[in-house]
Structure formats: structure tokens, C-alpha cells
MMTF fields as JSON, N, C-alpha, C and O atoms, coordinates in Angstrom:
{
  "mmtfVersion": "1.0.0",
  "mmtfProducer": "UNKNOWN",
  "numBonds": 307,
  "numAtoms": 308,
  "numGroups": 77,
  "numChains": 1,
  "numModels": 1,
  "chainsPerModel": [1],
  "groupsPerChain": [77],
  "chainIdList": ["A"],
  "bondAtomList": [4, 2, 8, 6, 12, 10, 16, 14, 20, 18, 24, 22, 28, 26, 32, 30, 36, 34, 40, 38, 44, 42, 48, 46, 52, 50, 56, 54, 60, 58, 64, 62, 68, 66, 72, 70, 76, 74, 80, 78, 84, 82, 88, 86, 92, 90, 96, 94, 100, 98, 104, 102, 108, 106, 112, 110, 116, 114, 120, 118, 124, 122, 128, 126, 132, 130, 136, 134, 140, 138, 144, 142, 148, 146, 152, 150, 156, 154, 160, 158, 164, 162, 168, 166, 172, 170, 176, 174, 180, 178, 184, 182, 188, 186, 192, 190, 196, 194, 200, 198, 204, 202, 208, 206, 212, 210, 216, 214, 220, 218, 224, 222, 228, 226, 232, 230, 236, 234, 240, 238, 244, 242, 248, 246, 252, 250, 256, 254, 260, 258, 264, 262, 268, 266, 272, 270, 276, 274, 280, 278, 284, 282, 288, 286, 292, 290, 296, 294, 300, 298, 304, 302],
  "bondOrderList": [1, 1, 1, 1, 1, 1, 1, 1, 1, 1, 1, 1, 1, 1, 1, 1, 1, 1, 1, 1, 1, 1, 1, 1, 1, 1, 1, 1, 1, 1, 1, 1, 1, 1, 1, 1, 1, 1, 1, 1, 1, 1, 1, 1, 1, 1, 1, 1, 1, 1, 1, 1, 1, 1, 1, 1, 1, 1, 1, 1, 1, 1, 1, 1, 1, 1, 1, 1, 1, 1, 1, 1, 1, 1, 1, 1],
  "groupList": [{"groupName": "UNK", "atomNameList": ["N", "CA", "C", "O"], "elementList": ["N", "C", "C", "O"], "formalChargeList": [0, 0, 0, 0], "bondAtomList": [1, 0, 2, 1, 3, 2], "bondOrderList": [1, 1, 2], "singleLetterCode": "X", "chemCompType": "L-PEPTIDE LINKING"}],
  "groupTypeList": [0, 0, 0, 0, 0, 0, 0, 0, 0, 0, 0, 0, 0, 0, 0, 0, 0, 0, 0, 0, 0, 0, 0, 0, 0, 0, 0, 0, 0, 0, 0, 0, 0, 0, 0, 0, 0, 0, 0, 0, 0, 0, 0, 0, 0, 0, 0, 0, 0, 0, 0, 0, 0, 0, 0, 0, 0, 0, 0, 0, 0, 0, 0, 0, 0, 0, 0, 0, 0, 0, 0, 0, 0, 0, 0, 0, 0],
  "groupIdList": [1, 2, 3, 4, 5, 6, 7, 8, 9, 10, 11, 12, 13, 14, 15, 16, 17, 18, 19, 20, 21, 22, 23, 24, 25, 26, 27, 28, 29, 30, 31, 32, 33, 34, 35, 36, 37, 38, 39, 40, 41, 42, 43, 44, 45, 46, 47, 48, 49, 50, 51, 52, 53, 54, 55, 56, 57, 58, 59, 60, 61, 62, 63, 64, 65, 66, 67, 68, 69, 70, 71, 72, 73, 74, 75, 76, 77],
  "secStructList": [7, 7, 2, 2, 2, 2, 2, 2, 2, 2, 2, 6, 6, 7, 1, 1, 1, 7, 6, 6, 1, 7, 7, 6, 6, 7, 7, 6, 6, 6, 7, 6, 6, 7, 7, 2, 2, 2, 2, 2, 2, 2, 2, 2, 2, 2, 2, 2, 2, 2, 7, 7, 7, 7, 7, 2, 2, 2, 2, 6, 6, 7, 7, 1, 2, 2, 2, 2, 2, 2, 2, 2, 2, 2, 6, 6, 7],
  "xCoordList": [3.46, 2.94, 1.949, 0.947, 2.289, 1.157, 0.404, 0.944, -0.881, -1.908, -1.662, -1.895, -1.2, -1.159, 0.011, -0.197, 1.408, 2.084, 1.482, 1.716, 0.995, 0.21, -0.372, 0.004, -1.286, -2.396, -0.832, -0.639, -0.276, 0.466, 1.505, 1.833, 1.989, 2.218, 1.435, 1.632, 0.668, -1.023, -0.989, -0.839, -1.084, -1.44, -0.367, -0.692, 0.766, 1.934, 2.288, 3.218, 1.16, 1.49, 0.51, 0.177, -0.332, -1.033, -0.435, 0.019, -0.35, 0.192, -0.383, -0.179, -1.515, -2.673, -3.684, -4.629, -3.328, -4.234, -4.164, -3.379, -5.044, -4.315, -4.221, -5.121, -3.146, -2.712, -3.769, -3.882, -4.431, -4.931, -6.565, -7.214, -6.683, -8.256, -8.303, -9.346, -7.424, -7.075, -7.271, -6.193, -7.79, -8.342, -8.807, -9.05, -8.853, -9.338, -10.43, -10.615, -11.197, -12.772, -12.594, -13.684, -11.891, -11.436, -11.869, -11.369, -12.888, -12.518, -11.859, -12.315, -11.038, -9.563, -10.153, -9.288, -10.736, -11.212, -12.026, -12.21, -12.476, -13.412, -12.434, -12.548, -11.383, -9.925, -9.849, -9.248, -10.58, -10.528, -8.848, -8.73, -7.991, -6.555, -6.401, -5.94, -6.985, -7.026, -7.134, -8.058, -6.038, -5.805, -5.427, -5.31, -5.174, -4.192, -2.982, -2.187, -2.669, -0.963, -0.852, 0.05, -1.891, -1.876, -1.922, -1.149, -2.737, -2.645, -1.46, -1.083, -1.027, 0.201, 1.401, 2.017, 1.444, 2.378, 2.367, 3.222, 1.158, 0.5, 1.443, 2.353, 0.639, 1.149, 2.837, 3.427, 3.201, 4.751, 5.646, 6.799, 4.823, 4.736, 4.666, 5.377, 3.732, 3.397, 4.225, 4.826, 4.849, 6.106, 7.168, 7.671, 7.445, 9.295, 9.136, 10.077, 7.508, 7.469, 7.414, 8.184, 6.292, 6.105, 6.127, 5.231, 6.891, 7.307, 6.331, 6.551, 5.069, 3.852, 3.495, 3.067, 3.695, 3.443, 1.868, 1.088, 1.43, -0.526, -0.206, 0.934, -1.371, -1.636, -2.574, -3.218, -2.769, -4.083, -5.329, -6.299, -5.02, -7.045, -7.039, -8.046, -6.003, -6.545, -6.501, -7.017, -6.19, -6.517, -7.913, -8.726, -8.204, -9.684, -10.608, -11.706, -10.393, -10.989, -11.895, -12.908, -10.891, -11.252, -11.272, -11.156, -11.523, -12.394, -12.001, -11.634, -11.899, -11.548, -9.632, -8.987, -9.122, -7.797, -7.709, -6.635, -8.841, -8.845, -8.918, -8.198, -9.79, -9.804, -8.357, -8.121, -7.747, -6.3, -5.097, -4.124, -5.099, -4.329, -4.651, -3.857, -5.878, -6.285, -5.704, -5.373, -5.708, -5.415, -3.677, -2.929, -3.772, -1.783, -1.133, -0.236, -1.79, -1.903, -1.618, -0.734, -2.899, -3.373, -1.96, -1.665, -1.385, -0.549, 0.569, 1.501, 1.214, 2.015, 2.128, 3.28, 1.208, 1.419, 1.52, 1.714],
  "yCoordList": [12.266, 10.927, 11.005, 11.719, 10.2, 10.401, 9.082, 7.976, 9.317, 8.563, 6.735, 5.593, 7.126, 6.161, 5.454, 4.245, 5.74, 5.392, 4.306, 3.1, 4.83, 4.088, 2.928, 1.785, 3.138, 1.996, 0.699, -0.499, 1.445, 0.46, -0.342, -1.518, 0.5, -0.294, -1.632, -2.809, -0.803, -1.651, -2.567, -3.622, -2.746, -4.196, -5.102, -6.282, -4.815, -5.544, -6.408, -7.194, -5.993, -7.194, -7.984, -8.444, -8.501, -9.214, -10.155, -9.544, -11.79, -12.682, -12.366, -11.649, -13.393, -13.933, -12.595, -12.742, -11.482, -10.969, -9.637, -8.7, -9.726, -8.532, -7.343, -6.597, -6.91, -5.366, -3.938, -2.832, -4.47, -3.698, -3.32, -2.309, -4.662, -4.707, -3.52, -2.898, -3.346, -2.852, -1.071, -0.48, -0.703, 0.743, 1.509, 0.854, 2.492, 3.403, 3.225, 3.434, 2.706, 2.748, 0.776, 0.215, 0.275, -1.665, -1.341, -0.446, -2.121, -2.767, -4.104, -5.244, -3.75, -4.472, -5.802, -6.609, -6.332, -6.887, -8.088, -9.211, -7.511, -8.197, -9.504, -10.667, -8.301, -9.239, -10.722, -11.097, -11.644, -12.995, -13.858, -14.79, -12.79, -13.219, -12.988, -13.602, -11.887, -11.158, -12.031, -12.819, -11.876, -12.557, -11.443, -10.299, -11.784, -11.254, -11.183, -10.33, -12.224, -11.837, -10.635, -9.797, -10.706, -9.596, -8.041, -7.125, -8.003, -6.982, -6.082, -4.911, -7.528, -7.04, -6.657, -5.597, -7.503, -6.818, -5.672, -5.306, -5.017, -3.766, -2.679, -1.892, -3.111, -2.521, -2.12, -1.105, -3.23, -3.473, -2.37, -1.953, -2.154, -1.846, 0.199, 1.102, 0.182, 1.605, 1.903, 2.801, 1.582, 1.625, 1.982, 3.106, 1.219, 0.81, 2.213, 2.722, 2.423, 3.518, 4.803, 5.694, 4.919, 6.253, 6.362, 6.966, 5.919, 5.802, 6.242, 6.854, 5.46, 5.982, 4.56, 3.787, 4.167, 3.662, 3.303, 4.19, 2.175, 2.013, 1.045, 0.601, 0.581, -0.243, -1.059, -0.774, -2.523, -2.875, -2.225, -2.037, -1.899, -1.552, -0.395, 0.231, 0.384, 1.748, 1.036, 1.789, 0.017, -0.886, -1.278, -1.007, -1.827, -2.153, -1.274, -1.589, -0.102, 0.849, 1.667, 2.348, 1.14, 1.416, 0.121, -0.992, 0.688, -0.279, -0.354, -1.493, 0.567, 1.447, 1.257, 1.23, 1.154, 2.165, 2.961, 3.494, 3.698, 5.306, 5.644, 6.561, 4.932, 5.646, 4.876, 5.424, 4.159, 3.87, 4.526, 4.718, 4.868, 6.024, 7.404, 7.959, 7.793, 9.142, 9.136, 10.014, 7.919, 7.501, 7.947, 8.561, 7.111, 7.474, 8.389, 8.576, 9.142, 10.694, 11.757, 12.463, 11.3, 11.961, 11.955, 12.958, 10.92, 10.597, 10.819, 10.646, 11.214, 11.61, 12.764, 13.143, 13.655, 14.912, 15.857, 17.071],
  "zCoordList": [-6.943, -7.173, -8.332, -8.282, -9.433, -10.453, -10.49, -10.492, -10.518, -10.497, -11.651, -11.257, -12.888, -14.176, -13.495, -13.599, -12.697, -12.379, -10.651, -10.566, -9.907, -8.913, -9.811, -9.553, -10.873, -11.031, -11.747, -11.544, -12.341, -13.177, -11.902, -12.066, -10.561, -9.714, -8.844, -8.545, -8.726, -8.09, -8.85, -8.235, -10.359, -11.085, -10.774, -10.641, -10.64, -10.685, -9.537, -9.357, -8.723, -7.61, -7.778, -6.685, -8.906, -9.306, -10.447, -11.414, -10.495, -11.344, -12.424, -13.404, -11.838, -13.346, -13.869, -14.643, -13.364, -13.517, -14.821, -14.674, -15.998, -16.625, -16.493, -16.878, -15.936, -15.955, -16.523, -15.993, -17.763, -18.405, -17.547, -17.279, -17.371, -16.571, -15.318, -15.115, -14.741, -13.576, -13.45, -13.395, -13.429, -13.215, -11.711, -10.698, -11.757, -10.808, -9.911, -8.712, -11.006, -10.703, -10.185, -10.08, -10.029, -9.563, -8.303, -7.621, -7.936, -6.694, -6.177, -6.097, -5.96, -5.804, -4.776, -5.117, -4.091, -3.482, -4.089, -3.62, -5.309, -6.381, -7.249, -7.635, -7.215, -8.5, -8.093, -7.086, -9.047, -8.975, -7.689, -6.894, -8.252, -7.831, -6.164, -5.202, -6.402, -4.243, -3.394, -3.193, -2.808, -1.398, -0.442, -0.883, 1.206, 2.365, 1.934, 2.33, 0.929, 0.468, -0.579, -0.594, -1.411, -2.204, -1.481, -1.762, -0.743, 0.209, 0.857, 0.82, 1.585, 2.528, 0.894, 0.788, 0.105, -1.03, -1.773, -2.58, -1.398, -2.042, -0.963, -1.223, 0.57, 1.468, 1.606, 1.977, 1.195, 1.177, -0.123, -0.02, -1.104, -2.425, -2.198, -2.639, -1.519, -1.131, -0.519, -1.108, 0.772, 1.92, 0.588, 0.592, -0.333, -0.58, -2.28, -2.889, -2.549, -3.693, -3.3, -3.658, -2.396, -2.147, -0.434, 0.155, 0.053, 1.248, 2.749, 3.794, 2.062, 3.638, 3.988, 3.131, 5.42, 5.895, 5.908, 6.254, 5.582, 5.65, 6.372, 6.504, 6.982, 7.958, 7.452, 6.443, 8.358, 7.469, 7.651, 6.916, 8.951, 8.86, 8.459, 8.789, 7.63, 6.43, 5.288, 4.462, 4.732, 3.829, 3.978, 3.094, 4.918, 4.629, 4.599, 4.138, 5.035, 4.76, 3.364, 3.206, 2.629, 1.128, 0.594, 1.106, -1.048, -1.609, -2.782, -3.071, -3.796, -5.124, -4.973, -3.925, -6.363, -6.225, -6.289, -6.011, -6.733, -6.839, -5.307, -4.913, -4.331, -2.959, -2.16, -1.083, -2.376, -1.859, -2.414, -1.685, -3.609, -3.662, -2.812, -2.052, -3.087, -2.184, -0.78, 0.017, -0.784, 0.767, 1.129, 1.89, -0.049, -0.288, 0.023, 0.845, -0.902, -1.685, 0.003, 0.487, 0.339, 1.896, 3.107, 3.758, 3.191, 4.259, 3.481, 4.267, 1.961, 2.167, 2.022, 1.809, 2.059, 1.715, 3.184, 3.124]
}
């Protein structure tokens, strides 16, 4: 799983939002666009890329994309 490839997935379930803004160090929560739908599509996103099941409440857990990938990272290894 490479990291540049996660963030560039991560942005993409965002409309209005630019891709570029979107970094490691985001707290994703902050993103003007963030909703529960954005979430569960992230969730949905992680399942169908790198095939680990998250839940929500390991979603809320973090904060960063850098610490939801780790997270990623963690359960599928």
C-alpha cells in the first residue's frame, strides 16, 4: 500500500473539494465538504482498495489521514 496512492484515493471521495489541498497532515473532519456520507464512502473506498474492513468507531478514532491510513496500514498487515 503506498501512502501518495491512499491520499490521492482519500481526496476522491470529496466533490468540491481540491484534491491538491488534501494531505497527510488534513484533518479530514475540518474539510469544509465532510459529512457521515463522506465517511461511510471513505469506509466503503478502503473495503473495495485495500480490502480491510473499518468500522465506524475506528473511524472516529482518528483524525489525520496520515493516522487513518496507519490505521489501514495496521489491519492489513
Amino acid at each position: 500500500m503506498y501512502s501518495d496512492e491512499f491520499v490521492k484515493n482519500f481526496a476522491a471521495q470529496f466533490d468540491e473539494t481540491d484534491s491538491s489541498k488534501i494531505t497527510f497532515k488534513t484533518h479530514f473532519r475540518d474539510i469544509e465538504e465532510w459529512s457521515s456520507l463522506n465517511g461511510l464512502a471513505i469506509i466503503n473506498m478502503i473495503w473495495k482498495k485495500y480490502g480491510v474492513n473499518l468500522k465506524t468507531e475506528e473511524m472516529k478514532m482518528v483524525n489525520t489521514v496520515q493516522e487513518l491510513y496507519d490505521l489501514v496500514k495496521s489491519k492489513k498487515a
